[in-house]
C-alpha positions as semicolon CSV with decimal commas, in nm:
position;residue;x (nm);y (nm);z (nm)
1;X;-2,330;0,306;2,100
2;X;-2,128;0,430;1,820
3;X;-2,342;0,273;1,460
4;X;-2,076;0,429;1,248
5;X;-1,950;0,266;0,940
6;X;-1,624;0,256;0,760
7;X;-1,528;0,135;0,400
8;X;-1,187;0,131;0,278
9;X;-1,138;0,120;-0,103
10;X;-0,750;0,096;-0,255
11;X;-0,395;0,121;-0,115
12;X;-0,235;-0,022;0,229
13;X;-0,225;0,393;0,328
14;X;-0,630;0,399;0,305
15;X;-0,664;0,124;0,536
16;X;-0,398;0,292;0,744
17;X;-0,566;0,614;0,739
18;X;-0,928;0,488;0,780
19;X;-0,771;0,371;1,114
20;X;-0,684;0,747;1,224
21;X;-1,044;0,822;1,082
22;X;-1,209;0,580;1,370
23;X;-0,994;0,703;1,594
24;X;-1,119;1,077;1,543
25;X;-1,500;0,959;1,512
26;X;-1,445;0,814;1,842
27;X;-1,273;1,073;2,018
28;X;-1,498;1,400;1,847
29;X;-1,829;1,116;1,959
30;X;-1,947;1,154;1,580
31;X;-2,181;0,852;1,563
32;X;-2,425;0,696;1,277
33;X;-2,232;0,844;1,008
34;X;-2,029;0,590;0,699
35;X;-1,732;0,689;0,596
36;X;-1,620;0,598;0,234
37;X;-1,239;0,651;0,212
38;X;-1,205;0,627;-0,195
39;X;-0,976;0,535;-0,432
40;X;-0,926;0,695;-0,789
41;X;-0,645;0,446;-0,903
42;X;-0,853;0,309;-1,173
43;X;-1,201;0,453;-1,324
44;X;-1,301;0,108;-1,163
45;X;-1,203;0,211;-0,859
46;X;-1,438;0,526;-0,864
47;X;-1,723;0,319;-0,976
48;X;-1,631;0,104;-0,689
49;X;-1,635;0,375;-0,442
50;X;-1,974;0,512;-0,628
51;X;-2,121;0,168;-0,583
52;X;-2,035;0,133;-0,233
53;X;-2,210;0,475;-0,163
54;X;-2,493;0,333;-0,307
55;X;-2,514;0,034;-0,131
56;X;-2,462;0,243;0,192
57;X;-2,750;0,448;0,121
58;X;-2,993;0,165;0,046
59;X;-2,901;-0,027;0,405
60;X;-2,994;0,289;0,582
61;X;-3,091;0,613;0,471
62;X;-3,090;0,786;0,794
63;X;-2,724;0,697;0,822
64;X;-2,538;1,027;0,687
65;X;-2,246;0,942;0,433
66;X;-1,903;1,090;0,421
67;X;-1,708;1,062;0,107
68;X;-1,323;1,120;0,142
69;X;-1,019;0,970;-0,014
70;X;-0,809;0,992;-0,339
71;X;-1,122;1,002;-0,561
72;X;-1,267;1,319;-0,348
73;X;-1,002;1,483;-0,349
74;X;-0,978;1,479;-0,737
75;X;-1,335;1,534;-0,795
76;X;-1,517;1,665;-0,496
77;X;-1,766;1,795;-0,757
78;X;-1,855;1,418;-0,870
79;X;-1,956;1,288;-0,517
80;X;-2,132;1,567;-0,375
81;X;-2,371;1,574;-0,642
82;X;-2,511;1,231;-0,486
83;X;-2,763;1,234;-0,353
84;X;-2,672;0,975;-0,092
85;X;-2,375;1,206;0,013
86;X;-2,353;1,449;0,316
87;X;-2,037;1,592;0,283
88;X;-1,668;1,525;0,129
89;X;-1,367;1,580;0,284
90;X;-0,992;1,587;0,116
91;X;-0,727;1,379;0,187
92;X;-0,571;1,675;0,467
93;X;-0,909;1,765;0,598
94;X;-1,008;1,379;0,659
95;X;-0,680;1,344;0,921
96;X;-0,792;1,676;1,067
97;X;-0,929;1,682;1,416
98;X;-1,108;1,968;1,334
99;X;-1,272;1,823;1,073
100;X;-1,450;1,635;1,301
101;X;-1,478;1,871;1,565
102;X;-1,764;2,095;1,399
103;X;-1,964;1,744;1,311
104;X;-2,226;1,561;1,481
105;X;-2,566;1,383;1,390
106;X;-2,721;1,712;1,549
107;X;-2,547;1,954;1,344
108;X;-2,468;1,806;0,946
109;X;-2,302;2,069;0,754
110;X;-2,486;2,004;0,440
111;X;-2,516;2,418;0,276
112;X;-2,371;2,443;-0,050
113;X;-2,037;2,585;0,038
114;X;-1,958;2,402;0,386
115;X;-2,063;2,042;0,202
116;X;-1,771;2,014;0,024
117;X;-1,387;2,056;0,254
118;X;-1,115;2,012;0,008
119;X;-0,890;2,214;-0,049
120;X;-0,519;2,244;-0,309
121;X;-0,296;1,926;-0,164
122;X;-0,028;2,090;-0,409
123;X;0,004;2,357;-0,130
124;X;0,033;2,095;0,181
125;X;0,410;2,098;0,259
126;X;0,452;1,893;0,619
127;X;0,349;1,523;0,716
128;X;0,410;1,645;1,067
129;X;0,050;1,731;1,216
130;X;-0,116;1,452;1,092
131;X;-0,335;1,224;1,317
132;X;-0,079;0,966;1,389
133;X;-0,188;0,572;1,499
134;X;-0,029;0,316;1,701
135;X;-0,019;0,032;1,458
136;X;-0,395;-0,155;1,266
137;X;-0,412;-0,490;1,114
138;X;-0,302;-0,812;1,338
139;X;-0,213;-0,806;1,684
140;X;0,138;-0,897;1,579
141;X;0,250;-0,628;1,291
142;X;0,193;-0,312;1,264
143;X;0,210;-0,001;0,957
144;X;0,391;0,278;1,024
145;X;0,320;0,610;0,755
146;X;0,641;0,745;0,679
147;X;0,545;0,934;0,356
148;X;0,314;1,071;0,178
149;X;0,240;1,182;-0,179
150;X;0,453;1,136;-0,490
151;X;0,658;1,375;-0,710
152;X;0,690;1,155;-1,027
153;X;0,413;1,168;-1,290
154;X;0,394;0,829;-1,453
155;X;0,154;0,834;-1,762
156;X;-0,093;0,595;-1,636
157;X;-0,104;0,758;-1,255
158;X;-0,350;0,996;-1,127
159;X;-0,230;0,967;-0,825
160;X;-0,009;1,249;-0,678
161;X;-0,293;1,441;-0,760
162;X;-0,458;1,298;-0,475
163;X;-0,172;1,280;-0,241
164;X;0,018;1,580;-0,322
165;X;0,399;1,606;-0,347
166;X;0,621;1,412;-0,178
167;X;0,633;1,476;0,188
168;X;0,843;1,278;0,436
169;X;0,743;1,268;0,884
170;X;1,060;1,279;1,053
171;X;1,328;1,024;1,186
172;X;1,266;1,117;1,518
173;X;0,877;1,098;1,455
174;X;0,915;0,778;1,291
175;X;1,121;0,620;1,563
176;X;0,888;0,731;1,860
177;X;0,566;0,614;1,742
178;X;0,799;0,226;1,641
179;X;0,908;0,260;2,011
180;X;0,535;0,264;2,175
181;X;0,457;0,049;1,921
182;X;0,698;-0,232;2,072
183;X;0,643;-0,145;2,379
184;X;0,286;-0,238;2,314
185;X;0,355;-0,603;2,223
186;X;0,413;-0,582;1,846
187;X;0,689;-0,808;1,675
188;X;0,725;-0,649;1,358
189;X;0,682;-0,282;1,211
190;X;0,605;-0,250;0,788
191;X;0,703;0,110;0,706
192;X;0,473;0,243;0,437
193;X;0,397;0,519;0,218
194;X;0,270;0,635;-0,154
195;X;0,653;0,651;-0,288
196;X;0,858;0,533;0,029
197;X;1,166;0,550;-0,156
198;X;1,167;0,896;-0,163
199;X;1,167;0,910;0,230
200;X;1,383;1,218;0,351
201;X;1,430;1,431;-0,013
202;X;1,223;1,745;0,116
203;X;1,379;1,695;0,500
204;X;1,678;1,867;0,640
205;X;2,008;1,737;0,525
206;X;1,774;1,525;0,306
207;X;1,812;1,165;0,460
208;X;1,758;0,826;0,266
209;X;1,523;0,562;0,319
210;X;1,832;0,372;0,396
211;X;1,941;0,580;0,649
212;X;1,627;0,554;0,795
213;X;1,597;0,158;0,809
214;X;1,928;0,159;0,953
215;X;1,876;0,404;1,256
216;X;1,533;0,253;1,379
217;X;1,699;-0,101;1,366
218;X;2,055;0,105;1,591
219;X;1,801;0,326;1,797
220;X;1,525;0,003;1,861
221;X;1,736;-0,328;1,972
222;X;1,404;-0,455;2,090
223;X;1,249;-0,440;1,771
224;X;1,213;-0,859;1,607
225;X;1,120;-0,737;1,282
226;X;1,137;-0,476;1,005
227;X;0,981;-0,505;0,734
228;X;0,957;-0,200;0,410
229;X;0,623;-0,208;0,156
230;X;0,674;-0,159;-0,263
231;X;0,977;0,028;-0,333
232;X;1,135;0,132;-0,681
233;X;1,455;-0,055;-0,690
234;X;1,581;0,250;-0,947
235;X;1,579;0,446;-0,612
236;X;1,686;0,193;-0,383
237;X;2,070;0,360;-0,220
238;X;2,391;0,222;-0,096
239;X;2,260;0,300;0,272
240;X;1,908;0,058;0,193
241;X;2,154;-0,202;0,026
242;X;2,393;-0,204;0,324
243;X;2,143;-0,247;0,544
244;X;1,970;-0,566;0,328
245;X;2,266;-0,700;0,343
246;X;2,397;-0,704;0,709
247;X;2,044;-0,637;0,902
248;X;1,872;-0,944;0,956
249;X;1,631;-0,790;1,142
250;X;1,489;-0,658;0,815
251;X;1,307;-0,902;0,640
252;X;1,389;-1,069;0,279
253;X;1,109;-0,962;0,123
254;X;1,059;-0,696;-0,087
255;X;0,774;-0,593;-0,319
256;X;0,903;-0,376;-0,619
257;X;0,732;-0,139;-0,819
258;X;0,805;-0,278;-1,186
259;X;0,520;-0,216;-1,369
260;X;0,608;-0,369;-1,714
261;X;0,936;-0,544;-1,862
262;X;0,943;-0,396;-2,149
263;X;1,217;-0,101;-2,221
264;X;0,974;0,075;-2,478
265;X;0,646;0,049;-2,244
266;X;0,831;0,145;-1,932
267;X;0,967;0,479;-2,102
268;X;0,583;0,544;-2,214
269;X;0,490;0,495;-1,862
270;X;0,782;0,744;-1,782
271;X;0,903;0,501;-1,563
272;X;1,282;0,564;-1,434
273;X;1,451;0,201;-1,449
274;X;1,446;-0,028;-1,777
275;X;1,414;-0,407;-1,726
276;X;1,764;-0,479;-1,710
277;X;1,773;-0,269;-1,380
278;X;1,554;-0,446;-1,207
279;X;1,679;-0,781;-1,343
280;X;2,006;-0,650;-1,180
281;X;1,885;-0,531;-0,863
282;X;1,716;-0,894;-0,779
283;X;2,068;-1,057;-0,863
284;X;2,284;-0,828;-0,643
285;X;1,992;-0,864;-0,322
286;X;1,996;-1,253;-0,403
287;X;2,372;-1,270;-0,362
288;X;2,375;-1,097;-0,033
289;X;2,006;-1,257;0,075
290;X;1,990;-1,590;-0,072
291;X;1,652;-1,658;0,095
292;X;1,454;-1,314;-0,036
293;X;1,142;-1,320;-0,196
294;X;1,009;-1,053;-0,435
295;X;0,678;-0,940;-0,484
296;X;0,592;-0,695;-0,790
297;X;0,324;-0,482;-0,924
298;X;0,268;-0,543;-1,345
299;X;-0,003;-0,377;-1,563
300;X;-0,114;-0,529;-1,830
301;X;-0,235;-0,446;-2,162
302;X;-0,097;-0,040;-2,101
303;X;-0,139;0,160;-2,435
304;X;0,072;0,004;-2,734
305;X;0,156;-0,289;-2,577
306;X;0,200;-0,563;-2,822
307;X;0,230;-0,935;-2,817
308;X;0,626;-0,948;-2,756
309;X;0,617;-0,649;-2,533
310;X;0,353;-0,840;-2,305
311;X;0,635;-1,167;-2,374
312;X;0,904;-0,951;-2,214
313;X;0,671;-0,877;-1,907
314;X;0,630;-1,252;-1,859
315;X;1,022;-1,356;-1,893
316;X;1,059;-1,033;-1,647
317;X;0,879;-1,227;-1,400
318;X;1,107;-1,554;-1,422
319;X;1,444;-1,340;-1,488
320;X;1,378;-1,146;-1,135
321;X;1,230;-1,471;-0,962
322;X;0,940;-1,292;-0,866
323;X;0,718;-1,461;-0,652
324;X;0,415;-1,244;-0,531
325;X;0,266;-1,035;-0,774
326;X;0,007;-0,763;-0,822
327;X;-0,156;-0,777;-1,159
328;X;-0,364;-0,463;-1,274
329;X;-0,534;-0,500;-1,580
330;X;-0,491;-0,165;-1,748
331;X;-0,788;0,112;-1,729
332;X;-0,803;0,446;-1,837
333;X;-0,795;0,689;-1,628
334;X;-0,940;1,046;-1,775
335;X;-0,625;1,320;-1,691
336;X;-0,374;1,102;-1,753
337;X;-0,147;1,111;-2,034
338;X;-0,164;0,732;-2,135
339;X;-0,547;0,808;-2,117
340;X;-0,492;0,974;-2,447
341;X;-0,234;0,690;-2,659
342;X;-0,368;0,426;-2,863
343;X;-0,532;0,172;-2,635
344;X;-0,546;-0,180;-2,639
345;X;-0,836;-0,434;-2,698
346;X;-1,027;-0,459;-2,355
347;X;-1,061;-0,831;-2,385
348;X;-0,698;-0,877;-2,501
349;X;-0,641;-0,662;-2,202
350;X;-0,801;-0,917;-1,964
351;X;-0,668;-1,215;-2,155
352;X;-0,313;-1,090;-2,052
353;X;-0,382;-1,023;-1,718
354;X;-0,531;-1,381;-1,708
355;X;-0,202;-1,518;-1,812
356;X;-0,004;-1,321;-1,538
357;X;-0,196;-1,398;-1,265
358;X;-0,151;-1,815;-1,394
359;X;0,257;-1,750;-1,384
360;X;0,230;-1,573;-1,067
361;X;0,024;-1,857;-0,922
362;X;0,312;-2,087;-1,096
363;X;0,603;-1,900;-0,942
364;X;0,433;-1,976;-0,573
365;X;0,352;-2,312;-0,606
366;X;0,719;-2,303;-0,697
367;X;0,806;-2,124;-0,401
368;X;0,613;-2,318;-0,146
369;X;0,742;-2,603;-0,260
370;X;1,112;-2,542;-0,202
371;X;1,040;-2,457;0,149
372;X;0,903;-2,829;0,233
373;X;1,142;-2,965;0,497
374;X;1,268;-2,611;0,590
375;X;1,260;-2,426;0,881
376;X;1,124;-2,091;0,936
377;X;1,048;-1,822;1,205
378;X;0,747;-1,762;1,171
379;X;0,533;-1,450;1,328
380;X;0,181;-1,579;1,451
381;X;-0,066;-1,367;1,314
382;X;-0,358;-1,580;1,478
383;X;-0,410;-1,924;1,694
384;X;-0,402;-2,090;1,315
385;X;-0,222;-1,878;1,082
386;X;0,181;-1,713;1,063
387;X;0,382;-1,548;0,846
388;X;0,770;-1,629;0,698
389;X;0,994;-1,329;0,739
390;X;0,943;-1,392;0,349
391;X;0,575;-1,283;0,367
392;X;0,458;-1,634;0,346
393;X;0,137;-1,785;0,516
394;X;0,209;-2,079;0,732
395;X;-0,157;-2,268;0,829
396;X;-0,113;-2,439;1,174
397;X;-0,294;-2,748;1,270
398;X;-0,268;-2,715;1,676
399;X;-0,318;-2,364;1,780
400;X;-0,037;-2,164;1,883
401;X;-0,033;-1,775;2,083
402;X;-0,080;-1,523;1,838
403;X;0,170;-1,251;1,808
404;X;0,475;-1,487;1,949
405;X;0,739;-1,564;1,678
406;X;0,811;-1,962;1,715
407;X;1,066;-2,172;1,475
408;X;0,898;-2,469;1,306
409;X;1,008;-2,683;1,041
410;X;0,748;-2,675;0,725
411;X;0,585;-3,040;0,630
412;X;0,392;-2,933;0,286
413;X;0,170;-2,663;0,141
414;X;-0,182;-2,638;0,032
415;X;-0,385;-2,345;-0,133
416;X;-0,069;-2,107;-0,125
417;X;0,017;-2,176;0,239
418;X;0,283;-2,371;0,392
419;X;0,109;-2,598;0,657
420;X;0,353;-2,711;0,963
């Protein structure tokens, strides 16, 4: 019986690629081992991950601990200097079959120089050799990696130095793995990635994301659903628009990497839109989708922000009708440029994030309640629980099949849900 162990710390790619991980352990018969996929997002994310290893250890020392992730891959150095760590992989070794291969309870590569396998992501080019897995998550949806890494530098971000540069699998990759995938049972497909929008730039005849959306939805008929994770609307192209606007089959809801809403913080963040772009870029999907939703990550309390720059963060989230939003309260992170400006006050920094997280809860309830008396497909997830093609959780009293997409009209809503 395989005893091995698997924590997932960070981003929806993690969990996806902690998937491929068990997939390898099980194939290569590594057992007893725990595998701590990190995340170096935040410094609270490492301490996380450091905590985690910890906690590992203490449960069962005879268990041998694997470190790999974002925050390996940055620091190698940091984790196999633990104690409670066997070895540390990087972010291309840890998809690697041979990785695996050459490890086994029997044999623990533990000497000095074999402990540590990480090597320059800078220098990994392709997407195309990676362990590749037939959907994770619900029985119903499934994540598709389309992309990897990210050739932008924001100030607060460390992390294309875990991921590398931007590196795109192919169309005809991408639409072979969403065909088993529905032939498999699964009503809707979430294509994902570390900066999806940049799908295609380092391929052949360099393809958008757009054109991509639209040829799975031409080249799978059978496909119900598509849906695409955070994008940056600065990128989004007249290939993506056309296809929000006459696909149905993609879903109205899209989660936007915004960040602030405030011209002077976003250009310290080296961001590439200012708010009025993304205020735009809501109204033009809104007129073509009435029904969207938006979703939107917002840090608060970066470097220099001051009272009326937070204000324009909060208007930003009533000017673009946001509804689901991902607050991060702002941390330094040591290599990165904002690491170094004038910070703000930690508590003021966790005040404002407090008072995000209240509007965001505001702007569901508001939501939620405009859909009373609708009706909506909604994708069963489990006997109990569905979800909107705009993302949101319906809570059913009689159980219904999971994975089947049913209509149903929507009576009220309780504890962010929609109950039918």
């Amino acid at each position: 019986m395989n005893k091995s162990k698997f924590i997932t710390l960070g981003c929806r790619l993690n969990t996806y690629e902690t998937e491929a991980m068990k997939a390898l352990v099980e194939t290569e018969k590594v057992s007893n081992v725990a595998v701590v996929n990190t995340c170096a997002v935040t410094a609270e994310a490492v301490r996380k991950s450091k905590r985690e290893i910890r906690k590992l250890y203490r449960e069962d020392n005879k268990r041998k601990i694997i470190v790999t992730g974002c925050a390996a891959q940055i620091n190698p150095n940091d984790f196999s200097n633990m104690k409670e760590v066997s070895n540390v992989f990087g972010n291309i070794e840890k998809m690697k079959p041979e990785t695996w291969k050459t490890f086994s309870n029997e044999r623990i590569i533990s000497s000095a120089h074999k402990k540590i396998r990480v090597n320059d992501i800078m220098t990994h080019k392709s997407e195309e050799n990676n362990t590749i897995i037939d959907g994770f998550g619900t029985r119903s949806r499934a994540y598709v990696q389309v992309q990897n890494g990210c050739d932008h530098r924001c100030t607060f971000c460390i992390i294309p130095y875990g991921r590398g540069n931007s590196r795109s699998v192919t169309q005809e990759k991408i639409i072979e793995q969403i065909k088993r995938l529905v032939s498999n049972g699964f009503k809707e497909v979430v294509l994902t990635g570390v900066d999806l929008t940049s799908w295609g730039a380092d391929l052949d005849k360099q393809p958008s994301l757009g054109n991509l959306v639209i040829q799975i939805l031409k080249m799978i008929p059978d496909l119900p659903r598509l849906r695409i994770s955070s994008i940056d609307s600065i990128e989004v192209d007249d290939a993506l628009m056309e296809a929000i606007t006459n696909e149905k089959r993609l879903m109205a809801h899209f989660h936007l990497s915004l960040q602030s809403g405030d011209n002077m913080i976003l250009k310290r963040m080296k961001r590439r839109h200012l708010r009025d772009d993304a205020i735009s870029f809501c109204e033009e999907v809104k007129k073509v989708r009435p029904e969207v939703t938006f979703g939107a990550d917002i840090i608060a309390g970066f470097p220099t922000e001051t009272n009326k720059m937070f204000e324009n963060s909060l208007k930003l989230v009533t000017e673009c009708d946001l509804t689901w939003l991902h607050i991060f309260p702002y941390s330094a992170r040591v290599g990165t440029p904002a690491s170094r400006m004038p910070q703000v006050n930690g508590q003021k920094v966790k005040e404002r994030a407090k008072e995000l997280r209240a509007l965001g809860s505001s702007q569901v309830s508001k939501y939620l309640s405009s859909q009373v008396g609708l009706q909506h497909k909604i994708l069963m997830e489990n006997e109990t629980l569905g979800r909107t093609e705009q993302f949101a959780e319906v809570q059913f009293k009689i159980p219904r099949k999971p994975g089947i997409i049913i209509s149903a009209k929507i009576n009220s809503f309780e504890n962010h849900r929609l109950t039918v």
